[in-house]
DOTORLUM-161116 format. One record per residue (C-alpha): y, x, z; residue number from 0. Coordinates in steps of 0.05 Angstrom, whole numbers. Layout:
N
+--------+--------+--------+-----+
|      Y |      X |      Z | num |
+--------+--------+--------+-----+
|      Y |      X |      Z | NUM |
...
+--------+--------+--------+-----+
//
This chain:
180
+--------+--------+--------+-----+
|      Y |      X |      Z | num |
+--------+--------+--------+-----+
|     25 |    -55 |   -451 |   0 |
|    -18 |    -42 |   -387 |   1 |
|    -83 |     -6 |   -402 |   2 |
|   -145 |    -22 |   -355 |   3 |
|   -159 |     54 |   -348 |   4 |
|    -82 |     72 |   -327 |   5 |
|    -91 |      8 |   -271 |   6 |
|   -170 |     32 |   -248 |   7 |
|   -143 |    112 |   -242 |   8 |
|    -85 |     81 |   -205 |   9 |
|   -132 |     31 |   -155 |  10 |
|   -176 |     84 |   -141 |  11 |
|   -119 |    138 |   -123 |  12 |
|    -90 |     90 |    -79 |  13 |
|   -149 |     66 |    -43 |  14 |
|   -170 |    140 |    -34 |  15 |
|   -104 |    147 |     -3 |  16 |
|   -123 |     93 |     44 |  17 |
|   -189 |    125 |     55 |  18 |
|   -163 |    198 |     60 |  19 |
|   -122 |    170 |    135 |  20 |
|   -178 |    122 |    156 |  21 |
|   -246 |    146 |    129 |  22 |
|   -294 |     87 |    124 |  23 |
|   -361 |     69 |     94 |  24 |
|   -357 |     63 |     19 |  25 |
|   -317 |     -4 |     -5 |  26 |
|   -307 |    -37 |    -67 |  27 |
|   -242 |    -74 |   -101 |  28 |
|   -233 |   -136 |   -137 |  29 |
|   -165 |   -144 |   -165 |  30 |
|   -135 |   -203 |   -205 |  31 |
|    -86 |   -183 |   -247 |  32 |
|    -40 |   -238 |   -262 |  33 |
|      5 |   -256 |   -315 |  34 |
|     82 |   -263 |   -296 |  35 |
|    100 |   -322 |   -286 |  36 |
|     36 |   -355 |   -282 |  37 |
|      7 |   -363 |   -208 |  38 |
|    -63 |   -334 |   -182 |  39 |
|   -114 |   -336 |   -120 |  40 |
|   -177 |   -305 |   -100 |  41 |
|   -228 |   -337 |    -57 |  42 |
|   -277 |   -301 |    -32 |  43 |
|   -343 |   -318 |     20 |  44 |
|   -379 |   -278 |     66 |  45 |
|   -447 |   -281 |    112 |  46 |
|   -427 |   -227 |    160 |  47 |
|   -366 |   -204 |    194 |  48 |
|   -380 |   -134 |    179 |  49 |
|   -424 |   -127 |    117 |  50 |
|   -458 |    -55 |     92 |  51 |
|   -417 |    -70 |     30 |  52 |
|   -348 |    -86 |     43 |  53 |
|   -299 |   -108 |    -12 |  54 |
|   -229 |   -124 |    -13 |  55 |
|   -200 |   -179 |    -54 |  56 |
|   -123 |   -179 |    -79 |  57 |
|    -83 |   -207 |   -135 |  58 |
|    -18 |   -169 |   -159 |  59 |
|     31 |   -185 |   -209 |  60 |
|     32 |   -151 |   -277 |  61 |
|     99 |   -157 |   -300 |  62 |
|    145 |   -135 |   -367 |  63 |
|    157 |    -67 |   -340 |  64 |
|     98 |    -24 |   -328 |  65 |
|    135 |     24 |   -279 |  66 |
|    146 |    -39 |   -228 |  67 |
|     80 |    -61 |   -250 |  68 |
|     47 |      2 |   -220 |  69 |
|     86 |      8 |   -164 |  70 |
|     69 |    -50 |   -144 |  71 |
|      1 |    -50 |   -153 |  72 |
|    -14 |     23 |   -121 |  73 |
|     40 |     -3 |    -58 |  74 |
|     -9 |    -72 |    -48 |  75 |
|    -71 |    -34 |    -51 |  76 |
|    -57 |     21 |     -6 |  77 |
|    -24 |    -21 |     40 |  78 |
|    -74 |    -67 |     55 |  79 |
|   -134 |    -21 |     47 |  80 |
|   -103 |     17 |     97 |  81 |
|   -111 |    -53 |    137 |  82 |
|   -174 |    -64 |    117 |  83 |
|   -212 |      4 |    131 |  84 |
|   -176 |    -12 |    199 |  85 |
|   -201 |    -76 |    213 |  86 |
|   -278 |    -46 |    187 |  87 |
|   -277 |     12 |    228 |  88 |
|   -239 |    -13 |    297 |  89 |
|   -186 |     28 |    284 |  90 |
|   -132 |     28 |    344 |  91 |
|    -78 |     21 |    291 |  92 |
|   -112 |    -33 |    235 |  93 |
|    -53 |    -68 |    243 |  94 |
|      0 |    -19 |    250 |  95 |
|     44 |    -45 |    191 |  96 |
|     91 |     15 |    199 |  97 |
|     33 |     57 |    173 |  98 |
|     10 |     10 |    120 |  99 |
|     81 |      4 |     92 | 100 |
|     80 |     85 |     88 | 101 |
|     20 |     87 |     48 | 102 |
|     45 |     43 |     -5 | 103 |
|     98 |     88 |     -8 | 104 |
|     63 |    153 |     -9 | 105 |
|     14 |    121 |    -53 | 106 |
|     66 |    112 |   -106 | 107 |
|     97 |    176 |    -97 | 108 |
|     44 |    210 |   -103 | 109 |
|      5 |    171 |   -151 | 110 |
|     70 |    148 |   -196 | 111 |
|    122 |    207 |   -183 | 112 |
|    171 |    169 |   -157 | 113 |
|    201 |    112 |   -117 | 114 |
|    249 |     69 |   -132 | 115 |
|    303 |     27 |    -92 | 116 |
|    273 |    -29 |   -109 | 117 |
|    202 |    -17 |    -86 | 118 |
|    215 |     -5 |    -17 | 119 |
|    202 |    -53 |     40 | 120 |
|    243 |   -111 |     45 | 121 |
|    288 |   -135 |    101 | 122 |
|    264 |   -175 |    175 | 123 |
|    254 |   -247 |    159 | 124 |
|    262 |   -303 |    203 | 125 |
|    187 |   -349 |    203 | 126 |
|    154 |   -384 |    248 | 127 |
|     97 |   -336 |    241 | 128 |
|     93 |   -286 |    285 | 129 |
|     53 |   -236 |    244 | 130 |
|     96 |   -248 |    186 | 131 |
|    167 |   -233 |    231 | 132 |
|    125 |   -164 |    255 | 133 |
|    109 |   -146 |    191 | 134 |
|    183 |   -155 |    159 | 135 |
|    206 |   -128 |    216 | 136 |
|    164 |    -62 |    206 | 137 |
|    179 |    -63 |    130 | 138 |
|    260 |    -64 |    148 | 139 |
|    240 |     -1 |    196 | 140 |
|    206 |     35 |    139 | 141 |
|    253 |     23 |     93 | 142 |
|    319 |     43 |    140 | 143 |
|    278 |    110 |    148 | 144 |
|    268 |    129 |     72 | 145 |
|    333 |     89 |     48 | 146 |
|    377 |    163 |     63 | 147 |
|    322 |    199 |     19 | 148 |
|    339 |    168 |    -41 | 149 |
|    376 |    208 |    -99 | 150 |
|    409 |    162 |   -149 | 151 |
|    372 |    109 |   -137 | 152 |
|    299 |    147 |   -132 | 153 |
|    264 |    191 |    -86 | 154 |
|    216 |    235 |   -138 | 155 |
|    146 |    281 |   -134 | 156 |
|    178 |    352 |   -137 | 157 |
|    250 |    342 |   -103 | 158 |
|    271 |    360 |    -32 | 159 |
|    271 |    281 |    -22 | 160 |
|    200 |    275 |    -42 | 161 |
|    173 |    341 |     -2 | 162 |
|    208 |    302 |     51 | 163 |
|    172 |    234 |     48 | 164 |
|    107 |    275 |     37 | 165 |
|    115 |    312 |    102 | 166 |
|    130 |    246 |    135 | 167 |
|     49 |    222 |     93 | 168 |
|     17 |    281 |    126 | 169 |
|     47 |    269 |    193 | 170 |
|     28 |    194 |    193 | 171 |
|    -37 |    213 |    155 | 172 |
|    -63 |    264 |    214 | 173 |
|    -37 |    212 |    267 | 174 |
|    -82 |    162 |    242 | 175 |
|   -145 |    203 |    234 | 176 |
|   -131 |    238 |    301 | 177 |
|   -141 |    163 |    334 | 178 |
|   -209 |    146 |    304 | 179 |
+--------+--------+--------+-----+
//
């Protein structure tokens, strides 16, 4: 059973992830948390492009098994606050997907203890959308680099294969903030 403290602690480590490699004005969550199996949307409205109070809408999947659950949830958050704070601040790299798919992944390192095979990035897919081919393309990338850092199946908080993925956070990490 998922309990709303465990999935708040977990938002807010993720997002301060996110905030840690682009520092922004404060900004506030709204997450749907939906069922599996069942389908969900957020709409949202806004007056001004860039509004004192920003707040980023998402929907993830709560599923059977709370580890997937989690990862999930801390990978979607950190991802695409790492996007948003971007977008908000004029960030050269708000769209830089290779970083965004790293801070999912650091985020649920560092937040979860691990990583499994099946949480990293996918593989390229072939759309018509160009922003959707850029971003599977980037996921692939991410995921060729951290594939060989895996140790049966996981790359865990405390290993030699973790240290090494939370080198590679820092590095990205300081690249980012050195571009603001």
């Amino acid at each position: 059973m998922i309990v709303a403290e465990d999935v708040c602690s977990r938002i807010d480590a993720a997002a301060d992830l996110a905030e840690s490699w682009i520092p922004a004005a404060s900004s506030s969550y709204r997450i749907l948390l939906v069922p599996e199996g069942t389908a969900g949307a957020i709409r949202t409205r806004s007056l001004g492009r860039f509004a004192t109070g920003r707040t980023l809408a998402l929907a993830s999947h709560v599923y059977g098994d709370q580890r997937q659950a989690f990862a999930d949830l801390v990978d979607l958050i950190a991802h695409e606050s790492l996007h948003a704070l971007g977008h908000a601040t004029r960030h050269p790299r708000a769209r830089d997907e290779r970083s965004a798919y790293y801070a999912g992944l650091c985020a649920q390192l560092k937040i979860n203890g691990l990583i499994k095979e099946d949480s990293l990035p996918g593989a390229p897919l072939a759309s018509g959308d160009r922003a959707v081919r850029i971003s599977s393309q980037q996921a692939y990338r991410v995921r060729l680099e951290t594939y060989p850092l895996l140790v049966d199946g996981t790359i865990r908080l405390g290993t030699p294969s973790g240290e090494s993925l939370l080198q590679r956070c820092q590095q990205i990490g300081n690249e980012l903030i050195r571009l603001q």
